[in-house]
N, CA, C and O atoms as a MOPAC input file, in Angstrom:
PM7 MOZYME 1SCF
protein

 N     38.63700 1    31.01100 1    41.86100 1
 C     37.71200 1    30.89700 1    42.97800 1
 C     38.42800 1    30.25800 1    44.14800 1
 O     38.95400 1    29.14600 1    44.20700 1
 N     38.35500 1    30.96400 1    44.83100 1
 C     39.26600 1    30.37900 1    46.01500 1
 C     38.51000 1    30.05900 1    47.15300 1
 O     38.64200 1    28.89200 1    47.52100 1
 N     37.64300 1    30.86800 1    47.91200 1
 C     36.98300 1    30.49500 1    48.78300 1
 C     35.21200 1    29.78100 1    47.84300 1
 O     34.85100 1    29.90100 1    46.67300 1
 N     34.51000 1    29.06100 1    49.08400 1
 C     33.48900 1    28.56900 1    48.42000 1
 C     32.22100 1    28.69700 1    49.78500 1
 O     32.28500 1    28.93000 1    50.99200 1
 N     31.25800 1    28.44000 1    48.93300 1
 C     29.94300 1    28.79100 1    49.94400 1
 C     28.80800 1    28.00200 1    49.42700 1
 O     28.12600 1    28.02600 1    48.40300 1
 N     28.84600 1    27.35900 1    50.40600 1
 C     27.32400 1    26.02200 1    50.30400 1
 C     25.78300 1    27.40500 1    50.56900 1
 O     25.53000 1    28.10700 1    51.54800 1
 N     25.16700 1    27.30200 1    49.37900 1
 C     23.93100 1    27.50000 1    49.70800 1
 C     22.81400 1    26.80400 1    49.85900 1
 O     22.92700 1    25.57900 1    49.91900 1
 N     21.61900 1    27.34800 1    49.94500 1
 C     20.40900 1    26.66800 1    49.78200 1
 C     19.55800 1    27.87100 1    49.00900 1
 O     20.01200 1    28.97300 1    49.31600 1
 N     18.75700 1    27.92000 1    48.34900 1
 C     18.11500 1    28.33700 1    47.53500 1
 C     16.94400 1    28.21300 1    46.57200 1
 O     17.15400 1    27.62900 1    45.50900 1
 N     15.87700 1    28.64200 1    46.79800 1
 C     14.20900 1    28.22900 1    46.20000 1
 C     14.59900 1    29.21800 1    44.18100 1
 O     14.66500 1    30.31400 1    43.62400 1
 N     14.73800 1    27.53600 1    43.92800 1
 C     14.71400 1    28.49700 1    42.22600 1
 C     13.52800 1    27.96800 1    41.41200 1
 O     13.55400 1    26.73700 1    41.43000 1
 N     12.25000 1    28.56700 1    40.53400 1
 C     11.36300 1    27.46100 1    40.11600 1
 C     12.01100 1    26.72000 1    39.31700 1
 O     13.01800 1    27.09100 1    38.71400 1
 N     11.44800 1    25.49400 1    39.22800 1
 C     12.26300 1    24.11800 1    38.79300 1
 C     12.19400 1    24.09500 1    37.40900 1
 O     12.94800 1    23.29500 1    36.85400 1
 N     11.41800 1    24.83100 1    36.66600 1
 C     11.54400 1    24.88000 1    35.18600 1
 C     12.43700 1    25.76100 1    35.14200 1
 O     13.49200 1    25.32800 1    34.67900 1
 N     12.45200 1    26.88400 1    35.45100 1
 C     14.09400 1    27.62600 1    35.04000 1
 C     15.22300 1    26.89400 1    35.33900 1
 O     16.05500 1    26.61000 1    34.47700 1
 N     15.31800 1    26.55800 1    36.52800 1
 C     16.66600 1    25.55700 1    36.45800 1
 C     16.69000 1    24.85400 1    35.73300 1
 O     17.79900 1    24.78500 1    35.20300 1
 N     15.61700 1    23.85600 1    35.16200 1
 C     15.81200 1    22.73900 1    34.36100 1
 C     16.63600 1    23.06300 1    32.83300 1
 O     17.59500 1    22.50600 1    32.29800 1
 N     15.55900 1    24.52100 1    32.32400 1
 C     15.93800 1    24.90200 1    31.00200 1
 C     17.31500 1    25.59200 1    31.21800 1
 O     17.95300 1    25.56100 1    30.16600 1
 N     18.09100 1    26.29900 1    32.38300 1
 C     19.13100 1    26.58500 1    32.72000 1
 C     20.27800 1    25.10000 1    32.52000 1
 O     21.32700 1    24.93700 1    31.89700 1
 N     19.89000 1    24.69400 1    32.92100 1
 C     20.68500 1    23.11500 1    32.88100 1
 C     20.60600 1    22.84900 1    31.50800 1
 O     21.72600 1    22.69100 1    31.02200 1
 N     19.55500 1    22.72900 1    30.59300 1
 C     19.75300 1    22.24400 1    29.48800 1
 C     20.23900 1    22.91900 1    28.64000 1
 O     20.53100 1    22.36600 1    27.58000 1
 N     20.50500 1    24.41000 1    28.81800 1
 C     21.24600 1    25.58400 1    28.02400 1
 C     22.69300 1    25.01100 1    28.23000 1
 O     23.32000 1    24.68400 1    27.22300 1
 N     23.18900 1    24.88600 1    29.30800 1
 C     24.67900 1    24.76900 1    30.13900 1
 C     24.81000 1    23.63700 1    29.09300 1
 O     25.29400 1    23.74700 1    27.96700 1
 N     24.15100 1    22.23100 1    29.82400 1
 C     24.55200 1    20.88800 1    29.85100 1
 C     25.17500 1    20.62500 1    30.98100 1
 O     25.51600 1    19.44800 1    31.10100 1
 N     25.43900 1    21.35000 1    31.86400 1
 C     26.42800 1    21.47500 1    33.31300 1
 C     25.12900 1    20.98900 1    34.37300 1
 O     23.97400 1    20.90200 1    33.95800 1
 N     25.37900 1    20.79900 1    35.28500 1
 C     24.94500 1    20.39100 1    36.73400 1
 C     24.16600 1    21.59200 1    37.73400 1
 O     23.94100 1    22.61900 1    37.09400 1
 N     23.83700 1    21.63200 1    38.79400 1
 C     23.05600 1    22.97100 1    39.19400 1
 C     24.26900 1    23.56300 1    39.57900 1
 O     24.53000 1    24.50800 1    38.83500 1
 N     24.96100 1    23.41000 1    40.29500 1
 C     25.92300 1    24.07700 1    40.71900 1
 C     26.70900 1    24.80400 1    39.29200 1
 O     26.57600 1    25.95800 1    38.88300 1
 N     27.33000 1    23.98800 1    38.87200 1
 C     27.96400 1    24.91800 1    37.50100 1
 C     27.19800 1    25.47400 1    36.87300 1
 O     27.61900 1    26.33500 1    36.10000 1
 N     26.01100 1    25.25100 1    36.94100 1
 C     24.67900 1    26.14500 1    36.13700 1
 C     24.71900 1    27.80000 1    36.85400 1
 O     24.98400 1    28.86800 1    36.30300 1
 N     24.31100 1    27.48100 1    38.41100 1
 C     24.61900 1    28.71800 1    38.83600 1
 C     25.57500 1    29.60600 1    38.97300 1
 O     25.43900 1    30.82700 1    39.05100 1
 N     27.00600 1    28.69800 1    39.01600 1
 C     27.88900 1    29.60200 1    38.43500 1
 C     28.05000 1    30.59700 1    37.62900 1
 O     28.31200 1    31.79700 1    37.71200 1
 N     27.72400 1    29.43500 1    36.42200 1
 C     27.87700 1    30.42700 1    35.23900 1
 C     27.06400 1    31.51600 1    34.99200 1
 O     27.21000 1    32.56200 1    34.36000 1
 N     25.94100 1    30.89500 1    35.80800 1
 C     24.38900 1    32.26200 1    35.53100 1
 C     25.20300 1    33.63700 1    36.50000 1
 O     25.24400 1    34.75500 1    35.98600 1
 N     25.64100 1    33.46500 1    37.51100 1
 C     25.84900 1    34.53100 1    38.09100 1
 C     27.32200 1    35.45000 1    38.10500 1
 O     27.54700 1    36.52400 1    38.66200 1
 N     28.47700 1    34.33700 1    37.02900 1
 C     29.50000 1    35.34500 1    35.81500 1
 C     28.53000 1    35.90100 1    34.62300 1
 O     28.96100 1    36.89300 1    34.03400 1
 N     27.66200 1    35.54000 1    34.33000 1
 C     27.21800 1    36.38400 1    32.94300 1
 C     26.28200 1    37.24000 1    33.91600 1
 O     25.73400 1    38.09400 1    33.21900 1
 N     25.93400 1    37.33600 1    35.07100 1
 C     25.22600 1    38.82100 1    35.34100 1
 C     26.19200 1    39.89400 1    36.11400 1
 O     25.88900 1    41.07300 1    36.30100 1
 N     27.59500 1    39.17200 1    36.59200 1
 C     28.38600 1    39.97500 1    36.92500 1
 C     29.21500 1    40.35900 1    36.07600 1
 O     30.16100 1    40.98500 1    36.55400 1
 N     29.21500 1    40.17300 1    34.63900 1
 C     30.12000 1    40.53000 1    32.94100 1
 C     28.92500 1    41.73100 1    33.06900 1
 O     29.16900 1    42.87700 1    33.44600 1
 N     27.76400 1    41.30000 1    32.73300 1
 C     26.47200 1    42.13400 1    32.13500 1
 C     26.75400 1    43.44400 1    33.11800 1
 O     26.82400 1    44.61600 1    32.74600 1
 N     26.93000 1    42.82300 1    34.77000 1
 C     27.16200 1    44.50500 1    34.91400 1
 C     28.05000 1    45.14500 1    34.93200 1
 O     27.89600 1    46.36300 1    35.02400 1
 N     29.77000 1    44.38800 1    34.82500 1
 C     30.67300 1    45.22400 1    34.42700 1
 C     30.51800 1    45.65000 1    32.87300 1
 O     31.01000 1    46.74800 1    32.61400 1
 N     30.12400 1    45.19900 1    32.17300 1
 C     29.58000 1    46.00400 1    30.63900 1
 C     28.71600 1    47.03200 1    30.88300 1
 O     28.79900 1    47.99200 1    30.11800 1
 N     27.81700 1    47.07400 1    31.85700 1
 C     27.16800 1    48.36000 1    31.93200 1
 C     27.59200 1    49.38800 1    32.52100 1
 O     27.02300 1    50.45800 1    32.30400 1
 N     28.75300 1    49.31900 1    33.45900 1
 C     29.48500 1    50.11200 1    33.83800 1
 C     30.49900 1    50.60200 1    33.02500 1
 O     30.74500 1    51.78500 1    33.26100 1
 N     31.25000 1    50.04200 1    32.04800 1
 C     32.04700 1    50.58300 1    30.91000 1
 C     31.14600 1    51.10000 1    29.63600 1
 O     31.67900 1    51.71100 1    28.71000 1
 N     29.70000 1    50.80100 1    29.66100 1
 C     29.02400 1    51.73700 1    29.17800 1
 C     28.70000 1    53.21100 1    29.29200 1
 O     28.78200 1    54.09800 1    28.44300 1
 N     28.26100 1    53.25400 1    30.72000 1
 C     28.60700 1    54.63300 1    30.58200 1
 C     29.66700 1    55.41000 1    31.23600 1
 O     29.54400 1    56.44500 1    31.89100 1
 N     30.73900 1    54.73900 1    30.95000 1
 C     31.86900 1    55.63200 1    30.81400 1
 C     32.50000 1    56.04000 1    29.81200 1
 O     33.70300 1    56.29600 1    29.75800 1
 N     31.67600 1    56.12000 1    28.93600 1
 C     31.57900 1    56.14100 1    27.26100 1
 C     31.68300 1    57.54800 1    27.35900 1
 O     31.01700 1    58.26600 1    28.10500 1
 N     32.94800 1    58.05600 1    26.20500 1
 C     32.75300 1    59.49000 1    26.38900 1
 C     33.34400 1    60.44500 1    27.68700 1
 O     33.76100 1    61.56300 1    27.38600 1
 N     33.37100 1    60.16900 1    28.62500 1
 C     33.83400 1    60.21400 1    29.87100 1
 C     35.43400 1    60.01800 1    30.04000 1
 O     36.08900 1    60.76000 1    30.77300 1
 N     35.85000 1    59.24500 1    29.50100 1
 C     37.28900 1    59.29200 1    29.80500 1
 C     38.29000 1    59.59800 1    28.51400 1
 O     38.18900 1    58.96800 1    27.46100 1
 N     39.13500 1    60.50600 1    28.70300 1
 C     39.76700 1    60.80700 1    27.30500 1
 C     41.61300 1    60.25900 1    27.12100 1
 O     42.43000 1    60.51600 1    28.00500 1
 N     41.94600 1    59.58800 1    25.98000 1
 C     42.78300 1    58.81500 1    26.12800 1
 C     43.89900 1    60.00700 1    25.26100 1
 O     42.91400 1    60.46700 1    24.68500 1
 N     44.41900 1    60.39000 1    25.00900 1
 C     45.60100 1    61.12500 1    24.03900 1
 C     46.76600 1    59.84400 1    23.75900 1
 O     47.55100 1    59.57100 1    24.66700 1
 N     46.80700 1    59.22600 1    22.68700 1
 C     47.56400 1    58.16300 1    22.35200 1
 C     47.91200 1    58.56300 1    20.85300 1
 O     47.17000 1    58.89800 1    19.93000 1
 N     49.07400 1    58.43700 1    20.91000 1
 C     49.66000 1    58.63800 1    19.34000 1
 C     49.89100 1    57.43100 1    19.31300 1
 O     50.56400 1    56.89100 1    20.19100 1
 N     49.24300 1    56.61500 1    18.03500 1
 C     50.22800 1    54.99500 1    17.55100 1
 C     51.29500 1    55.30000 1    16.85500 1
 O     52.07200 1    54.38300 1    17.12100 1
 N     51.84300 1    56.04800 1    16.09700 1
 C     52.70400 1    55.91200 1    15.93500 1
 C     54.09500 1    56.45900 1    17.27200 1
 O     55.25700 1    56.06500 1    17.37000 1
 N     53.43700 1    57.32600 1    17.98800 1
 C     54.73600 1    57.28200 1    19.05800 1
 C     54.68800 1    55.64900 1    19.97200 1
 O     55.71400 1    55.27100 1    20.53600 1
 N     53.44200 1    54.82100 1    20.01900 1
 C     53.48600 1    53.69600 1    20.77800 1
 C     54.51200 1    52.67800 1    20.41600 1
 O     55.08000 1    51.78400 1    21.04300 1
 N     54.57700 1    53.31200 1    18.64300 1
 C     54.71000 1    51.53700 1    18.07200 1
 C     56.36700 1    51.55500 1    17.45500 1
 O     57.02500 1    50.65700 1    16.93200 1
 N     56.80800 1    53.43800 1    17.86800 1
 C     58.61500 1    53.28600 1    17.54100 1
 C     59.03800 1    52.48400 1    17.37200 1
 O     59.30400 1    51.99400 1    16.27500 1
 N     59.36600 1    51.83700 1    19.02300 1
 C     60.53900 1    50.78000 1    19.92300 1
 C     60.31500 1    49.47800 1    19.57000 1
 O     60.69900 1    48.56400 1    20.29900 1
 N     59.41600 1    49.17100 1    17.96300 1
 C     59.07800 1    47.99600 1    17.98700 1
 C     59.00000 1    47.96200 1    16.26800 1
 O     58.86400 1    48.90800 1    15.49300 1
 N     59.13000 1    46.60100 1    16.00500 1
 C     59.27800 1    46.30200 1    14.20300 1
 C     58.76400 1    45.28400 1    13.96400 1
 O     59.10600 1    44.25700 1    14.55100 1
 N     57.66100 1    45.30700 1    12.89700 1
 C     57.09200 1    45.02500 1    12.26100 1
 C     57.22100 1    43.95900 1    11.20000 1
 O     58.22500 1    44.12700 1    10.50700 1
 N     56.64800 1    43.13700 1    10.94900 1
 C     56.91700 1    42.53500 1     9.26200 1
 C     55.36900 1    42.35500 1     8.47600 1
 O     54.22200 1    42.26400 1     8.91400 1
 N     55.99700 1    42.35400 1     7.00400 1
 C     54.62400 1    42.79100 1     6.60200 1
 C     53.75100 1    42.47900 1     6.31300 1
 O     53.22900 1    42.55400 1     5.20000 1
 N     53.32700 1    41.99200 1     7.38200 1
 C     51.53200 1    41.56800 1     8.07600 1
 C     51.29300 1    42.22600 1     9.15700 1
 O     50.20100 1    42.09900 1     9.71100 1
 N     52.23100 1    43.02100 1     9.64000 1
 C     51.68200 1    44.12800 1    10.81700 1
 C     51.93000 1    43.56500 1    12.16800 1
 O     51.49000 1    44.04400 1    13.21300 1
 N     52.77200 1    42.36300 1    12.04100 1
 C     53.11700 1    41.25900 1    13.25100 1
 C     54.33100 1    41.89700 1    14.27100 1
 O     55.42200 1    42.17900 1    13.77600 1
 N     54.10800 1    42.07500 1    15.51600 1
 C     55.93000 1    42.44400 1    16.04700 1
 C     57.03100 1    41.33400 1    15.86800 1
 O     56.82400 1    40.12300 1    15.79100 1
 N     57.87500 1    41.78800 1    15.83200 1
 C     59.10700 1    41.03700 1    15.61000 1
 C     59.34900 1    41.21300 1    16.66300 1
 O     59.08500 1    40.11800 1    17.16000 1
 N     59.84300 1    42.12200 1    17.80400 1
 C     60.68300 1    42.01400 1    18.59300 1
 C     59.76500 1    42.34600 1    19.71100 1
 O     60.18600 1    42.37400 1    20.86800 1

């Protein structure tokens, strides 16, 4: 977060409150966080429906040549 922005804002005071007591955080970090989980929620709904929509052609075994293994499936190199 680089730039920042003082608001003002009418929220009813029982949602904030129970918002605060979900967090344990302050209003400000409360609203933060409320408004990354609705901007996740809508990048998840956007990789929803691109479901089907985009087609990948990936061979693992041509990915995983140039690279070795030990046996737990870990790279070595």
């Amino acid at each position: 977060m680089s730039d920042m922005r003082k608001i003002t804002a009418f929220i009813p005071a029982a949602l904030l409150e129970t918002a605060q007591a979900n967090t344990g955080e302050g209003v400000s970090e409360t609203l933060r966080i409320a408004l990354e989980k609705l901007n996740y929620a809508a990048w998840c709904k956007r990789m929803l429906e691109l479901r089907g929509k985009v087609k990948f052609e990936w061979n693992l075994d041509e990915l995983s040549e140039d690279r070795e293994f030990d046996e737990h499936g870990n790279v070595i190199n």
